[in-house]
C-alpha positions as CSV (number, residue, x, y, z in Angstrom):
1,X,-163.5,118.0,194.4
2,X,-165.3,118.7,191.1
3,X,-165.9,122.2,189.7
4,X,-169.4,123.6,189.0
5,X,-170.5,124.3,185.5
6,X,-173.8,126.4,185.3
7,X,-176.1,125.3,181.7
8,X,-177.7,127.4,180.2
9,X,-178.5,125.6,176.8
10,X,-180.2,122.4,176.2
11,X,-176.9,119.8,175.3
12,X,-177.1,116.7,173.5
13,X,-176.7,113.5,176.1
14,X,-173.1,112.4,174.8
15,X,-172.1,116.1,175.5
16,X,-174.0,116.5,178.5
17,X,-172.6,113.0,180.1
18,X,-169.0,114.6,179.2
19,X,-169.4,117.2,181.2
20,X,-170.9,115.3,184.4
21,X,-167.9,113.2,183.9
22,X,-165.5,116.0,184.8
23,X,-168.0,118.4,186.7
24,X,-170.9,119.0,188.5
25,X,-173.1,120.6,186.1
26,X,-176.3,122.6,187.0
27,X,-179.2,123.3,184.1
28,X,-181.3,126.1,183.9
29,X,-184.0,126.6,181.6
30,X,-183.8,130.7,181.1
31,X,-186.6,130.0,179.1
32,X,-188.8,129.5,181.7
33,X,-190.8,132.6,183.7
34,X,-188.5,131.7,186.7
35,X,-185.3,130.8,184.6
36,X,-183.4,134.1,185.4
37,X,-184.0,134.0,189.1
38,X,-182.9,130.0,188.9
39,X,-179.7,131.1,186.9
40,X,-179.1,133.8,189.9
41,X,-179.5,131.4,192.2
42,X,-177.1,129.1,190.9
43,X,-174.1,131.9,189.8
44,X,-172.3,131.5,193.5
45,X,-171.8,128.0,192.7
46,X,-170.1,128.0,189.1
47,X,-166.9,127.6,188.3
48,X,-167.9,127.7,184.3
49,X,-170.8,129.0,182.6
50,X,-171.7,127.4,178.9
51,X,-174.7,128.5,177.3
52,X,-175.9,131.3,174.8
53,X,-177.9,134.2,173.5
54,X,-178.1,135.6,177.4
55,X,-176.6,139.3,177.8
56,X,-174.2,138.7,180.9
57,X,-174.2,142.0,182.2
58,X,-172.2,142.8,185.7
59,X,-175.1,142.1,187.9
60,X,-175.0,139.1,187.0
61,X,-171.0,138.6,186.9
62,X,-171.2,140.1,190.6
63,X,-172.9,137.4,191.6
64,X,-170.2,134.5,190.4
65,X,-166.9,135.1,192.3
66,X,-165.5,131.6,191.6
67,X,-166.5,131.9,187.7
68,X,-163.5,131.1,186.0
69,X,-164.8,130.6,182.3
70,X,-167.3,131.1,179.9
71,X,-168.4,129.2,176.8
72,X,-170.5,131.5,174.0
73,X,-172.6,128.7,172.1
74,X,-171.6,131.1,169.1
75,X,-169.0,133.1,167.3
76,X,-170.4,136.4,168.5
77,X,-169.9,137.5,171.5
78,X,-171.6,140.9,171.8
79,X,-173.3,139.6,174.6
80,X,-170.6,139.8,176.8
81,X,-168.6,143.2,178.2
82,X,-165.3,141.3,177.2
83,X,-163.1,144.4,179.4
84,X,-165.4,143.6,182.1
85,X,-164.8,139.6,182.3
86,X,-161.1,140.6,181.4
87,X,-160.8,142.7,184.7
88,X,-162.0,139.7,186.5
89,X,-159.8,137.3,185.2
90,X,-162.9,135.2,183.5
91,X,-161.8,133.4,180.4
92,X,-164.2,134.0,177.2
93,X,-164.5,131.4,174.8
94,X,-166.5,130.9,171.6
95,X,-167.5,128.5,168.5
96,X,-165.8,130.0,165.0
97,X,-165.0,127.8,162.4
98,X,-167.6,125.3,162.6
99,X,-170.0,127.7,161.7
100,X,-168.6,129.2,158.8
101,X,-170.2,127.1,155.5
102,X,-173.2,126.8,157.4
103,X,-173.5,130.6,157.8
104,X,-172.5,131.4,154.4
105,X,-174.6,128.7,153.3
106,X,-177.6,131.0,154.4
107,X,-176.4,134.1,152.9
108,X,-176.3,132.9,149.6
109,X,-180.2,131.6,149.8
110,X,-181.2,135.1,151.2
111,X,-179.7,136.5,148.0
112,X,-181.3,134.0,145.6
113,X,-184.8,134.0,147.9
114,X,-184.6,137.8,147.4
115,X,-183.6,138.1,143.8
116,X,-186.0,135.5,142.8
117,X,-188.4,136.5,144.5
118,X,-189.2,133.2,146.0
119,X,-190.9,133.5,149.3
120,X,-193.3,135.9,148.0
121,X,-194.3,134.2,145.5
122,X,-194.6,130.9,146.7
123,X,-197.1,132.4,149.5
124,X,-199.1,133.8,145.7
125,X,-199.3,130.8,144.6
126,X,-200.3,128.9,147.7
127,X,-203.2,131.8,148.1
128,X,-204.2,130.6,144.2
129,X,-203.3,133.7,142.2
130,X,-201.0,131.6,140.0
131,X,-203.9,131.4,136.8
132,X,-201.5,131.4,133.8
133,X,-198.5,132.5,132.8
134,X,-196.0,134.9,134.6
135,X,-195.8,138.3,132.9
136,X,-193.0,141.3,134.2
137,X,-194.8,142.3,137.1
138,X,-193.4,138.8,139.0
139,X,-190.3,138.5,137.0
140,X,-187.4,138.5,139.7
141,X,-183.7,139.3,138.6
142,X,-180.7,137.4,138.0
143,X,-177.7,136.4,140.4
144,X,-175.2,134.8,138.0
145,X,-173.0,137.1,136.7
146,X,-173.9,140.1,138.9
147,X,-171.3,142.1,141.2
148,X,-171.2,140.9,145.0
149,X,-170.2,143.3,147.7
150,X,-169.3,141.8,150.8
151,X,-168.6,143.6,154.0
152,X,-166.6,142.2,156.3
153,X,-164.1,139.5,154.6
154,X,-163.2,137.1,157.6
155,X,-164.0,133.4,157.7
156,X,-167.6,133.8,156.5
157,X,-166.9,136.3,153.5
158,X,-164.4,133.9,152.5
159,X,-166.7,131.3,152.2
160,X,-169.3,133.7,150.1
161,X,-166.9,134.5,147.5
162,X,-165.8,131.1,147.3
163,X,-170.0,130.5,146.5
164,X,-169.9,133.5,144.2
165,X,-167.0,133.8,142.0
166,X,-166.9,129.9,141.9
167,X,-170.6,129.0,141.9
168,X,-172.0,131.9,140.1
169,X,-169.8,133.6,138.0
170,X,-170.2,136.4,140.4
171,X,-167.8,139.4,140.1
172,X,-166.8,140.1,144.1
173,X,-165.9,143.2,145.5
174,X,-165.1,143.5,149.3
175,X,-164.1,145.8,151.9
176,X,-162.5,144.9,155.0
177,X,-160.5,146.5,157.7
178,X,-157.2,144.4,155.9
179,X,-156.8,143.3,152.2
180,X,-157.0,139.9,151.8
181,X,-154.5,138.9,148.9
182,X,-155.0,135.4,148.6
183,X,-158.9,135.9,148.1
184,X,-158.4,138.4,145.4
185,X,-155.6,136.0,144.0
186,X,-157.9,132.6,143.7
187,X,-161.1,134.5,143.2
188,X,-159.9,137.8,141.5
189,X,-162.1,139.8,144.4
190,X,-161.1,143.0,144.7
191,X,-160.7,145.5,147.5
192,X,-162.9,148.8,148.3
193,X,-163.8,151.6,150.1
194,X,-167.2,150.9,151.7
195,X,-168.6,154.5,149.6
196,X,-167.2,152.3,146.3
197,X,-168.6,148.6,147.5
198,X,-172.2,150.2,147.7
199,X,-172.1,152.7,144.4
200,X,-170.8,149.4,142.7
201,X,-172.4,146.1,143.7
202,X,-175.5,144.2,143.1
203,X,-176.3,142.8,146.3
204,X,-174.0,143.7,149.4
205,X,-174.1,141.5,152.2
206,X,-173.0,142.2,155.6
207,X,-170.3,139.9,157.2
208,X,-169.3,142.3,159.8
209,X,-169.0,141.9,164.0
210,X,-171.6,144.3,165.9
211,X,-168.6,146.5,167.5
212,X,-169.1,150.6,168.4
213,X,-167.1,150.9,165.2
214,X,-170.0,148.6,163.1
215,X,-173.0,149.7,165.1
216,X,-175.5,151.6,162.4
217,X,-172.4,151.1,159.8
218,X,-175.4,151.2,156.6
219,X,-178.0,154.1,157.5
220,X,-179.8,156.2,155.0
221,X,-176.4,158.1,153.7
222,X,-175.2,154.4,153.0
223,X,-178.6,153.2,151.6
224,X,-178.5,156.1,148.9
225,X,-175.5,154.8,147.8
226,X,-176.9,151.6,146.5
227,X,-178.6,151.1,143.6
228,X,-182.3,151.0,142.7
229,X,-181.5,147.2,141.7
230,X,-179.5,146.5,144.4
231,X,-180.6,144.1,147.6
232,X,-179.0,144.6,150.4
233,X,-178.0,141.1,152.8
234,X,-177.4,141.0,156.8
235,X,-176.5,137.8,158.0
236,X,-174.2,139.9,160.7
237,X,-175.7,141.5,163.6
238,X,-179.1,143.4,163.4
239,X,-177.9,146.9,165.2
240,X,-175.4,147.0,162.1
241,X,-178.3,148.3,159.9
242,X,-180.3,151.6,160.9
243,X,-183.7,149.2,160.6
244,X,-186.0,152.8,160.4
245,X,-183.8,153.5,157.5
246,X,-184.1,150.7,155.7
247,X,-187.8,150.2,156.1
248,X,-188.5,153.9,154.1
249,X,-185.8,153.3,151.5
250,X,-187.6,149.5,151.0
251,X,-191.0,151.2,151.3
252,X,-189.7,153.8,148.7
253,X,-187.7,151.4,146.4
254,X,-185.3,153.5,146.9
255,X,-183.0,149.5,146.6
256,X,-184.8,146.1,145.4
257,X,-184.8,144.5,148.1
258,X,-183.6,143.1,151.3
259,X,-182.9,139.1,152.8
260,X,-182.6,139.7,156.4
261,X,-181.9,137.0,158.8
262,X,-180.8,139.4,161.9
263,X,-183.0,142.1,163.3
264,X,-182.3,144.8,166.3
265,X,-184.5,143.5,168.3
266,X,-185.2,139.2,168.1
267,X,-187.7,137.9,167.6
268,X,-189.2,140.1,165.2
269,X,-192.2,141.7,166.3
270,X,-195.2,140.5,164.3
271,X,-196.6,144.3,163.7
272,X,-192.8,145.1,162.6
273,X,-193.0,147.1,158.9
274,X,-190.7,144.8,157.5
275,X,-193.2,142.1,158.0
276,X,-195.6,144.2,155.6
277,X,-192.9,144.9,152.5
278,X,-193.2,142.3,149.3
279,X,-189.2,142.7,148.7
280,X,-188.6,141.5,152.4
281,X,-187.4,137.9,152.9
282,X,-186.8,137.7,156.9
283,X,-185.9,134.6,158.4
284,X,-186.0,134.2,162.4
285,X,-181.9,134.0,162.3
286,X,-181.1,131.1,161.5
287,X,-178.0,131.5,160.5
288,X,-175.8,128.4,161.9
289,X,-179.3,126.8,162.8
290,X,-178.7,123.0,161.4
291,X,-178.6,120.2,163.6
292,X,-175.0,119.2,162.1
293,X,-174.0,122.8,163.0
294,X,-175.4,123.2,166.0
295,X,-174.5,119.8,167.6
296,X,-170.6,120.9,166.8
297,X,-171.0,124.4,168.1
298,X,-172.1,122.9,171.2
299,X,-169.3,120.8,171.3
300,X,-166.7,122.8,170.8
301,X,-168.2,124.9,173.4
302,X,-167.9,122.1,175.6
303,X,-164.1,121.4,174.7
304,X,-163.1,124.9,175.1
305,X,-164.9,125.1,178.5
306,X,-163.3,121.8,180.2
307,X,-160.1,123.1,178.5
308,X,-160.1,126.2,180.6
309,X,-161.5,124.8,184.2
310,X,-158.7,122.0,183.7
311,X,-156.2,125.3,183.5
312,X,-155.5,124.1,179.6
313,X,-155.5,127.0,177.1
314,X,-158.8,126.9,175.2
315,X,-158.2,126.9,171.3
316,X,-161.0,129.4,171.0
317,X,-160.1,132.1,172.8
318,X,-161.9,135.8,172.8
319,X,-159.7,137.1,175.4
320,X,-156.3,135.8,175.2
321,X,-154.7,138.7,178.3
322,X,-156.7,136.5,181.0
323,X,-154.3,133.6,180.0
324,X,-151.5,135.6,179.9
325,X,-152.2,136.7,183.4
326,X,-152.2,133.7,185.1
């Protein structure tokens, strides 16, 4: 008898027929008014669960007692209580890796977007302000040759200073919970103290998981560390910036600027203040969104969730202790 897979995320048909070949697979559109009552209506029947960007809270869990697995359609998974799904013997699964250039791909646009300025004044000259020549007051400022600060040096850091110090000329400093030798040996990156990273760097972008050690990691104490020049990246997780403090230090150009692609609360409200600030560039995270990208998140998903109901050790796995239970 087959298992039952839940769907919560629109699959491409290849990957969807791979699925019916091994399961029974039910799709809900939690995009719909009624999708949240469909998805609780179809929770006693799953055996797996493969979707994305849907908090699964114990309500929800409580209502799955033969859920065995779940495949994150991401690399973060701070939508999931991980001890929770732990206690219950549910393996977690998610989509590193494949993301990784992608990601760091749109880091590296939000710091030249920012530094030159180009969102801003792309929308001036589509309004028909652009009469002559550019004076001061729309000069933007270089990246080549400037200091990057990264925060967080896993996969996705890696792949920034390889951008940086390779592409750029960029002098990289990092901090991270562990020195990473070999970066600082091929790309002569060095190691800091967060305090150090901010007093020193050009543009610092964020890299980091949302964790309770991350959560509100750069607030105003952090922010007046920075320089007036500096801009400030977050292709992480929104919650890891204190957003109030940010707006008043943008507001006061107290830093440059700021390329955000992650917000604490998504979508961005239209009558958000960040919305209003020139030295904003704030993209509706999009982040690993390319349809190369996405297409192998999804399948990886899809591998590391027939892995699991097949009782095959997932290569992706958030919470290895479930495996070593069974």
């Amino acid at each position: 008898m087959k298992k039952t897979i839940v769907l919560y995320k629109r699959l491409s048909d290849d990957l969807l027929g791979r699925l019916r070949e091994q399961a029974e697979v039910i799709f809900v559109d939690t995009a719909q008014a009624d999708g949240l009552a469909r998805l609780r209506d179809a929770l006693p029947h799953a055996h797996g669960l493969l979707g994305a960007s849907l908090r699964l809270d114990s309500s929800l869990l409580d209502l799955a007692p033969q859920l065995e697995a779940v495949a994150s359609v991401s690399v973060g998974v701070d939508n999931y209580d991980i001890a929770d799904l732990t206690r219950r013997g549910i393996v977690l699964t998610n989509t590193p890796d494949v993301l990784t250039e992608t990601t760091a791909d749109t880091g590296f646009a939000l710091i030249l977007a920012t530094a030159r300025r180009v969102v801003e004044l792309a929308s001036w000259v589509r309004a028909g302000h652009w009469q002559g020549n550019l004076g001061p007051a729309h000069f933007g400022t270089d990246v080549h040759g400037k200091t990057l600060g990264i925060v967080g040096m896993g996969r996705i850091g890696e792949a920034l200073v390889k951008r940086a110090a390779a592409g750029f000329g960029m002098r990289v400093v990092y901090h991270s919970r562990q020195p990473k030798p070999a970066v600082e040996a091929l790309y002569g990156a060095a190691c800091r103290s967060l305090d150090g990273l901010l007093e020193e760097s050009d543009f610092v972008c964020l890299t980091v998981p949302l964790s309770a050690a991350t959560e509100g990691l750069i607030g105003a104490r952090e922010l007046g560390l920075m320089k007036p020049e500096a801009i400030l990246i977050n292709i992480s997780r929104g919650r890891v910036v204190d957003e109030t403090a940010l707006i008043e230090a943008l507001r006061e150009e107290r830093i440059r600027g700021a390329g955000l692609d992650v917000f604490v609360k998504e979508p961005l409200a239209v009558d958000s203040p960040l919305l209003q600030l020139d030295n904003v560039v704030a993209t509706p995270h999009i982040g690993s969104a390319t349809h190369e990208t996405r297409q192998a998140m999804a399948r990886c998903a899809v591998d590391n969730l027939l892995c699991a109901l097949a009782d095959q050790r997932p290569q992706n796995l958030v919470n290895p202790q479930v495996w070593a239970m069974r």
